[in-house]
C-alpha positions as CSV (number, residue, x, y, z in Angstrom):
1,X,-60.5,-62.2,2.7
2,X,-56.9,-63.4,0.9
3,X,-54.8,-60.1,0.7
4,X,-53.9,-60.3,-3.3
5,X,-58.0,-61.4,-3.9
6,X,-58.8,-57.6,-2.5
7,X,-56.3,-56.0,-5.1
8,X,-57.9,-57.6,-7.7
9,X,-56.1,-59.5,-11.0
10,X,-55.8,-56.0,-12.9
11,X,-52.6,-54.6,-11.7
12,X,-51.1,-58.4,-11.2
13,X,-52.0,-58.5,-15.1
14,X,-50.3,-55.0,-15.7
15,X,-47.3,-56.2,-14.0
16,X,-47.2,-59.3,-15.7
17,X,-47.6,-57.3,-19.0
18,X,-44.4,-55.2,-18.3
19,X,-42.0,-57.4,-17.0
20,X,-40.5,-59.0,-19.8
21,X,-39.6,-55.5,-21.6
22,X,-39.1,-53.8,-18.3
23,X,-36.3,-56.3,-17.5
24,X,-34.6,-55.3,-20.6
25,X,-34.5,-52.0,-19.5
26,X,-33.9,-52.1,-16.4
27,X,-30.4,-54.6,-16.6
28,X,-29.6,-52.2,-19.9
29,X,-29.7,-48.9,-17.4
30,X,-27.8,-50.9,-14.4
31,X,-24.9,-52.2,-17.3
32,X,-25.2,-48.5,-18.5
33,X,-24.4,-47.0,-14.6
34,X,-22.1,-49.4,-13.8
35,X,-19.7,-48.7,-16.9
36,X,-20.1,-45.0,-16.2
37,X,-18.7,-46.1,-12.8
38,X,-21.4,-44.6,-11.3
39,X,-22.5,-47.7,-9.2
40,X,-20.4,-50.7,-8.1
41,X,-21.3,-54.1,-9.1
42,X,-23.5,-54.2,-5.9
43,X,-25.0,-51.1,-6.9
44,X,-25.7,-51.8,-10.3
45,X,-27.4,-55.3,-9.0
46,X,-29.4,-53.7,-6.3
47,X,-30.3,-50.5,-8.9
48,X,-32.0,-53.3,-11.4
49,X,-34.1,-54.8,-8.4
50,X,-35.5,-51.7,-7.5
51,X,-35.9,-50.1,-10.9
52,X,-37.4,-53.2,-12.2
53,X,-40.3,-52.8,-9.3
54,X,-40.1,-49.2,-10.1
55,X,-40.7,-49.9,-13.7
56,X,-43.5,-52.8,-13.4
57,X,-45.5,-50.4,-10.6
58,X,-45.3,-47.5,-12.9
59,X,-43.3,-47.3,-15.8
60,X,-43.4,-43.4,-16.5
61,X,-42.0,-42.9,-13.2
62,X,-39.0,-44.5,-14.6
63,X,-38.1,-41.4,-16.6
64,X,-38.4,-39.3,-13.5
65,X,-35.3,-42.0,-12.2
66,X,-33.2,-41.1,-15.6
67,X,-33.3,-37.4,-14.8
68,X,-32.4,-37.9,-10.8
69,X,-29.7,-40.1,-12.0
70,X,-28.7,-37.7,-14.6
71,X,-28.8,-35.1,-12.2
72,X,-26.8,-36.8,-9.6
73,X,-24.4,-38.4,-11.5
74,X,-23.5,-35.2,-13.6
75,X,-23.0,-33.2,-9.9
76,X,-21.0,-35.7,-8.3
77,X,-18.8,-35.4,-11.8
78,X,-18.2,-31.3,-11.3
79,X,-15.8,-30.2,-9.7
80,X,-14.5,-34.0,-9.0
81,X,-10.3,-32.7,-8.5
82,X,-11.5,-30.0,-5.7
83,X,-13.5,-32.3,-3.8
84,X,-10.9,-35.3,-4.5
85,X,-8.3,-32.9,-2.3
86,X,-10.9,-32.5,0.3
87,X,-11.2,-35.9,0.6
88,X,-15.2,-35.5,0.1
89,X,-15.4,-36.8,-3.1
90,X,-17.4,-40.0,-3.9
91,X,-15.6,-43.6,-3.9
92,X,-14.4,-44.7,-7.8
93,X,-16.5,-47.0,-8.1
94,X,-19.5,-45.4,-7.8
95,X,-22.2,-45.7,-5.0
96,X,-22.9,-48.7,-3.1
97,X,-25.7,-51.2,-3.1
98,X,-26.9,-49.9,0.1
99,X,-26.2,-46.2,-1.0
100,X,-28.7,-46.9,-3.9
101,X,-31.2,-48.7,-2.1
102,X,-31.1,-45.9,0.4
103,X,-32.2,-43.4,-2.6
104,X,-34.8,-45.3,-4.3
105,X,-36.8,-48.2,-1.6
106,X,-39.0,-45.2,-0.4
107,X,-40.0,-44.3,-4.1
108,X,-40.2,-48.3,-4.8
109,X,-43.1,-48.5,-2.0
110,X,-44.6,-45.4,-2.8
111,X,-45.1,-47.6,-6.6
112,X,-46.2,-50.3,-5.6
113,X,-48.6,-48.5,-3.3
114,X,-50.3,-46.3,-6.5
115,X,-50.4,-49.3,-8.7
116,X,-52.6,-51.4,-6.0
117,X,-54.7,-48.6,-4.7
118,X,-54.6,-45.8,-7.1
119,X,-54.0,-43.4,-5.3
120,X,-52.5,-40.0,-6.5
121,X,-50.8,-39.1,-3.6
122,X,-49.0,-42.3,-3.5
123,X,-47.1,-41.1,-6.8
124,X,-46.4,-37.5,-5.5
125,X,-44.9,-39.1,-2.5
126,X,-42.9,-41.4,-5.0
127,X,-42.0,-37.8,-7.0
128,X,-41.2,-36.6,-3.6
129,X,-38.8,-39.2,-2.5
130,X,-37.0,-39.6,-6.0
131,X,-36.9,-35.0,-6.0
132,X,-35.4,-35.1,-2.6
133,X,-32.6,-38.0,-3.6
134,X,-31.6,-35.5,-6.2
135,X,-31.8,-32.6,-4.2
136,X,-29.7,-34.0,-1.6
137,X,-27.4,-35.3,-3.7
138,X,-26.8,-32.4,-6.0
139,X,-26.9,-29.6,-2.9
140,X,-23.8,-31.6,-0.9
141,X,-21.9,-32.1,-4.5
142,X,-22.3,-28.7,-5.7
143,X,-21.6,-27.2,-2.4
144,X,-18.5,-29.5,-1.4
145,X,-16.8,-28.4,-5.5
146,X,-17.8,-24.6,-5.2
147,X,-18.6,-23.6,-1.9
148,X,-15.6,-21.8,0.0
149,X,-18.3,-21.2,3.2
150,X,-20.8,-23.9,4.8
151,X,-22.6,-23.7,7.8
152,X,-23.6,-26.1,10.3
153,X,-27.8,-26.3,10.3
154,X,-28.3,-26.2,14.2
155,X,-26.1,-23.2,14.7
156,X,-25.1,-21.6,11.8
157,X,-21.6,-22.1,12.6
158,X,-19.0,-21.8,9.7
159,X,-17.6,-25.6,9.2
160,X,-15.4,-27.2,6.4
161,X,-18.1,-28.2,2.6
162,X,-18.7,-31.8,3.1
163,X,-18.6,-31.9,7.0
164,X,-22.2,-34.0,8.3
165,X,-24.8,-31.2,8.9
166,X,-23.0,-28.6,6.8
167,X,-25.2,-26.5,4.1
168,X,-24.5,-23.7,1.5
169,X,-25.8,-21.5,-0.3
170,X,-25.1,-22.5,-3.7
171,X,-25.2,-26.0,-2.4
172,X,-28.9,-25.3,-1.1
173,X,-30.1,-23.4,-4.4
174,X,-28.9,-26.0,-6.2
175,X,-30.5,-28.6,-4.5
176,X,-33.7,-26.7,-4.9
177,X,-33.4,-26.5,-8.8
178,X,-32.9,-30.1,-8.9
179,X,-36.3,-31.0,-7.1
180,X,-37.8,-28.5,-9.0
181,X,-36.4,-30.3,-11.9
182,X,-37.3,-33.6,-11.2
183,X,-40.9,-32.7,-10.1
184,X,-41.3,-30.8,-13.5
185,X,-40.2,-34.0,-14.9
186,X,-43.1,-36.4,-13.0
187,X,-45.5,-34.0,-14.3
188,X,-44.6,-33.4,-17.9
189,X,-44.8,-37.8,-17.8
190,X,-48.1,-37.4,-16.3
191,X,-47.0,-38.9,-12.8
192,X,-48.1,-36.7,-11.2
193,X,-50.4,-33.6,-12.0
194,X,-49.1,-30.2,-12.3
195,X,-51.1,-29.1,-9.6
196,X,-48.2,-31.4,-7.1
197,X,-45.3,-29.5,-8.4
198,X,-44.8,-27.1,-5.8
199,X,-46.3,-29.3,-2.9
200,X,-43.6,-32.1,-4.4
201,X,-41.0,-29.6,-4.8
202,X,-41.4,-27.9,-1.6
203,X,-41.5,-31.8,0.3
204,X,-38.0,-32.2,-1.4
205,X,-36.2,-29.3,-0.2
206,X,-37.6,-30.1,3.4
207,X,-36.5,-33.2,3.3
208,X,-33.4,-32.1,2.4
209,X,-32.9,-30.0,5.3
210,X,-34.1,-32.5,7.5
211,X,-31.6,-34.5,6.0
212,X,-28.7,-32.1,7.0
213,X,-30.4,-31.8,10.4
214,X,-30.1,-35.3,11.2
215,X,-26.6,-35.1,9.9
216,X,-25.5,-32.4,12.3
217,X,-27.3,-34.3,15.1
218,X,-27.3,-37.7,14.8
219,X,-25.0,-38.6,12.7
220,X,-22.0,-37.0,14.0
221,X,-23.0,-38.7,17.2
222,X,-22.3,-42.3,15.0
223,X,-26.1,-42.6,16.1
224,X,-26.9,-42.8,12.3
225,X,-25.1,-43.8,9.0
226,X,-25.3,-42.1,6.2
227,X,-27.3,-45.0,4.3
228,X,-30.2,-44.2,6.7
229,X,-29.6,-40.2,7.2
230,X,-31.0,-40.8,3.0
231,X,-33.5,-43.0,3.7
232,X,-35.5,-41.4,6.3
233,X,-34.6,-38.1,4.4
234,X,-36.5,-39.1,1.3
235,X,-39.2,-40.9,3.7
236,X,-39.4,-37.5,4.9
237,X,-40.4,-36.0,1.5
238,X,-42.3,-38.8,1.0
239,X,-44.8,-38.0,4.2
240,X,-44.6,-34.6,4.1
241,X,-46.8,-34.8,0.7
242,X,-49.2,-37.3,2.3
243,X,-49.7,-34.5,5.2
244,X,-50.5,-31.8,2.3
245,X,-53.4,-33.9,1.2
């Protein structure tokens, strides 16, 4: 049987129905991070892709992206001149079209997936993924512009904020308020139901940690980039969640 006949015409129709006001949105919130200077023009072009599937798969989830962007985009702001003389502080121009789609494909999937079979987990692993981008993101910003002390995650070692594998204390609880932020935010939008918060919550941290693992192993080995350090950490998040089921 054809692929698309087994899905059915309802969620083709509901995506259909969204696009023409979702695509308003969606360029208005790229134009909107790329004048903040949060995204490059890259960025901002690959953001609207994947927001605009975002949106037409489930358009509540979208306002779980405002607050990890909000999130993110306010921690990479604090404490910008300490981490400029570090020389850990984000590039100018804002994060790359790789760097985004490294964030948000894993939520994108996990969208699409819940809009074609329904499935509840399917939108707490999207919750997930989007929780541990902004836990990530917020633990190594916070960390790198307040933490005097990090520590390397397979030995505990002391190392320099902002060195691959590195984690803090502040950085770390900080990281963990932000998931627990952003998976307070799924639920109160009804993505997910408030039953998922701590499973969603607890997925993020994990995968943030598993992040910083693979940092302090294969990425300072050049084994890795960075790009896909992210996007197997919020994969991570993302399966952890389907295992809980």
């Amino acid at each position: 049987m054809d692929f698309f006949r087994e899905l059915g015409t309802s969620s083709w129709q509901l995506i259909v129905w969204r696009a023409p006001f979702g695509l308003a949105v969606t360029v208005l919130f790229a134009a909107g991070a790329r004048l903040l200077r949060s995204v490059t023009r890259g960025g901002a072009l690959a953001g609207a892709c994947v927001t605009l599937a975002l949106w037409l798969a489930s358009p509540p989830a979208f306002a779980v992206l405002i607050a990890v962007f909000l999130l993110t985009a306010g921690a990479t702001r604090l404490g910008y001149a300490r981490k400029h003389r570090r020389g850990t502080a984000e590039a100018g121009d804002g994060r790359t079209a790789s760097q985004v789609l490294a964030n948000l494909l894993v939520a994108t999937f996990a969208a699409l997936l819940a809009q074609f079979a329904h499935q509840a987990v399917a939108l707490a692993a999207l919750a997930a993924s989007l929780a541990e981008a902004a836990c990530d993101t917020v633990s190594s910003e916070i960390g790198q512009a307040f933490s005097s002390r990090a520590y390397l995650i397979t030995s505990f070692r002391r190392v320099e904020p902002g060195i691959d594998g590195g984690i803090s204390v502040l950085g770390t609880l900080a990281g963990a308020a932000a998931a627990l932020a952003v998976a307070a935010v799924a639920a109160a939008m009804q993505v997910i139901a408030w039953g998922w918060l701590l499973p969603v919550t607890l997925a993020a941290i994990a995968g943030m940690l598993f992040d910083s693992l693979l940092g302090a192993t294969l990425e300072r080995r050049r084994w890795l980039n960075n790009n896909a350090v992210n996007l197997l950490g919020t994969a991570s998040a993302a399966f952890l969640v389907f295992l809980s089921v």
